[in-house]
N, C-alpha and C positions, 0 to 999 in steps of 0.2 A: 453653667451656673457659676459665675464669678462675679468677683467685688472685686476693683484695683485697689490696688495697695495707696496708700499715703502718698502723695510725690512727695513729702517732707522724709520719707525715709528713703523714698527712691529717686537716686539727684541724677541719672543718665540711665538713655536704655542702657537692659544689659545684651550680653553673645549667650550665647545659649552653654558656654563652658563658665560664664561667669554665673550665672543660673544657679547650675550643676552646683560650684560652688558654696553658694551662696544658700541657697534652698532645696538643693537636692534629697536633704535628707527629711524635709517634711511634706509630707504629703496633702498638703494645704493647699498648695501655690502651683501656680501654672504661667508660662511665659507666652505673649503674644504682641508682636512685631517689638520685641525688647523693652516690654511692660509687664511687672510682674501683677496679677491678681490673686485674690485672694478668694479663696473657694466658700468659707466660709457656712457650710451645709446645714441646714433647720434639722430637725426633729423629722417635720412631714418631708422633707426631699430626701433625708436617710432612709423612713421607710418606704416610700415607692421607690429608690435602688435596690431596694431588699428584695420584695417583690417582685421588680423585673430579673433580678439575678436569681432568686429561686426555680421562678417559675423558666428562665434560659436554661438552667443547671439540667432539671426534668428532662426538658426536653434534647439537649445534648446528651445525657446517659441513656435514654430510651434510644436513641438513634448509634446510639454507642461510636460518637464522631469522635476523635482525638481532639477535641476544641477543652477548653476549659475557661474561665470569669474571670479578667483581670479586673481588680476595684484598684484606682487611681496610679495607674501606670504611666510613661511618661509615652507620648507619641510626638516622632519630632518628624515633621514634612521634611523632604529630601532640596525643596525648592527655598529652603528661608535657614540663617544662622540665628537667628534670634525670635524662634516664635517653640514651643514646645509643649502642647496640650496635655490637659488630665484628663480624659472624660471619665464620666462620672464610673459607666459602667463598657468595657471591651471584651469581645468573645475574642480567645486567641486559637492559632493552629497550632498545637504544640511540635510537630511534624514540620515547622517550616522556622523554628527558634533556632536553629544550627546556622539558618543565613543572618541571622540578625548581627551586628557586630558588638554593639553595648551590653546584650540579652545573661551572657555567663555574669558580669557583673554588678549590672544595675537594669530596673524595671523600665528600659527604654526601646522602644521599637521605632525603627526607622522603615519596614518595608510593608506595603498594602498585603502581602499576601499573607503576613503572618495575622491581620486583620479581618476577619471575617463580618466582625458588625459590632457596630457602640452605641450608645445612648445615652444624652444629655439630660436633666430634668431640670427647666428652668428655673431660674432665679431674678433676681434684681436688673444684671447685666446682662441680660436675653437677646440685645444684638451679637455677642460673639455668637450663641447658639442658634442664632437665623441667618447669619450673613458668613462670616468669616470662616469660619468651621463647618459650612455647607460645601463655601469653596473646597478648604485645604481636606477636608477628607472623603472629598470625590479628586482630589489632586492625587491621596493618596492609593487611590483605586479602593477603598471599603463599602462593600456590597452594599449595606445598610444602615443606615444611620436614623434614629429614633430623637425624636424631640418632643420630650415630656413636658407641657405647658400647660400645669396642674391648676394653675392661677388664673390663667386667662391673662398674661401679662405681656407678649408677642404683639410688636406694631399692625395695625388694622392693614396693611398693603400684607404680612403673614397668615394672620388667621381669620380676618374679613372682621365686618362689625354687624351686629354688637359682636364685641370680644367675650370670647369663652372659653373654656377647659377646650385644649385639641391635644390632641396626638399626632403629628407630622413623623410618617415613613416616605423616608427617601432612600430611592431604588436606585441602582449606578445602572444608567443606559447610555452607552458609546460618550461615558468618560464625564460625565454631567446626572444631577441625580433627578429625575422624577418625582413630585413629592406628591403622597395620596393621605389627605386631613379624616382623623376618624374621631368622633365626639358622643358621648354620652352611652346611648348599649349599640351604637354601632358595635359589628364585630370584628375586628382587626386584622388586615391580610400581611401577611408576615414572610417575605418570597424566601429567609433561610431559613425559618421555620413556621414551614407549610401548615402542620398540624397544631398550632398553637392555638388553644381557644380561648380567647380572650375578649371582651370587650372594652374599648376607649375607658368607661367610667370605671371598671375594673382598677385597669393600671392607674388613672390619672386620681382615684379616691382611695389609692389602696392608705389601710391605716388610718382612715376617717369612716 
């Protein structure tokens, strides 16, 4: 879910230190191949991340996993100096923060295993969340990745036409994700959390 920023306020990529810099300290902005955007989050995309972080939380404390819900962390791929994600929503390993190297000072993760599974919920700029961000976080090995497409706003080659509300889980198999579309009371299969009972229109109308 992002918006680019102005080029009138941003006159060259930046490095991912000039970022840091720059917009580190707000949790708005996200850097991708040294363009900053800007996140910019509605009402309804705030409350289906609530929704999908409640209903993760349940399910992490019932299984009693050492994981816990980062909301707009920074995730920076190990393969790019000027690209640095916010997704919307990340399960973390707390158990695996000791390897991080940014982790004691700032909300940045650089390694797939401290990544357990994230979720985008689309917006305006819906190709980072189909294309680019498919790639780099099966680059980074995270199991799962979720693409909330509450609008039906994903190009007709992503969610078929006519276009509609979908739900896209992508599953990491041998380094490339799997993606399986679930819509309407479909019921949602979820491979790091097996017992989640959910359906598509659930998640993708929570708050309506």
């Amino acid at each position: 879910m992002t918006i680019a920023v102005d080029q009138s306020i941003q006159q060259k990529p930046l490095s991912f230190d000039e970022f840091l810099a720059q917009y580190g300290g707000d949790n708005r902005y996200e850097l991708i191949d040294g363009e900053v955007f800007d996140l910019e989050p509605t009402g309804l995309h705030e409350e289906i991340s609530a929704f999908i972080t409640a209903k993760l939380c349940v399910q992490i404390d019932v299984i009693g996993l050492p994981w816990f819900v980062l909301q707009r962390g920074l995730l920076r791929p190990p393969n790019t100096e000027m690209t640095a994600f916010r997704p919307d929503i990340a399960v973390v390993d707390r158990e695996e923060l000791i390897n991080e190297p940014f982790w004691s000072e700032q909300s940045i993760l650089t390694l797939g295993n401290s990544i357990k599974f994230v979720a985008e919920v689309v917006s305006s700029n819906w190709q980072n969340d189909y294309a680019r961000k498919v790639e780099d976080y099966a680059t980074l090995g995270i199991a799962e990745y979720w693409i909330a497409d509450h609008a039906g706003l994903g190009g007709v080659r992503h969610i078929g036409k006519p276009k509609q509300p979908t739900l896209s889980i992508c599953t990491l198999v041998d380094e490339e994700y799997e993606i399986r579309q679930f819509r309407n009371n479909q019921t949602i299969v979820s491979p790091t959390f097996p017992d989640l009972r959910l359906t598509a229109e659930q998640v993708l109308m929570a708050g309506r």
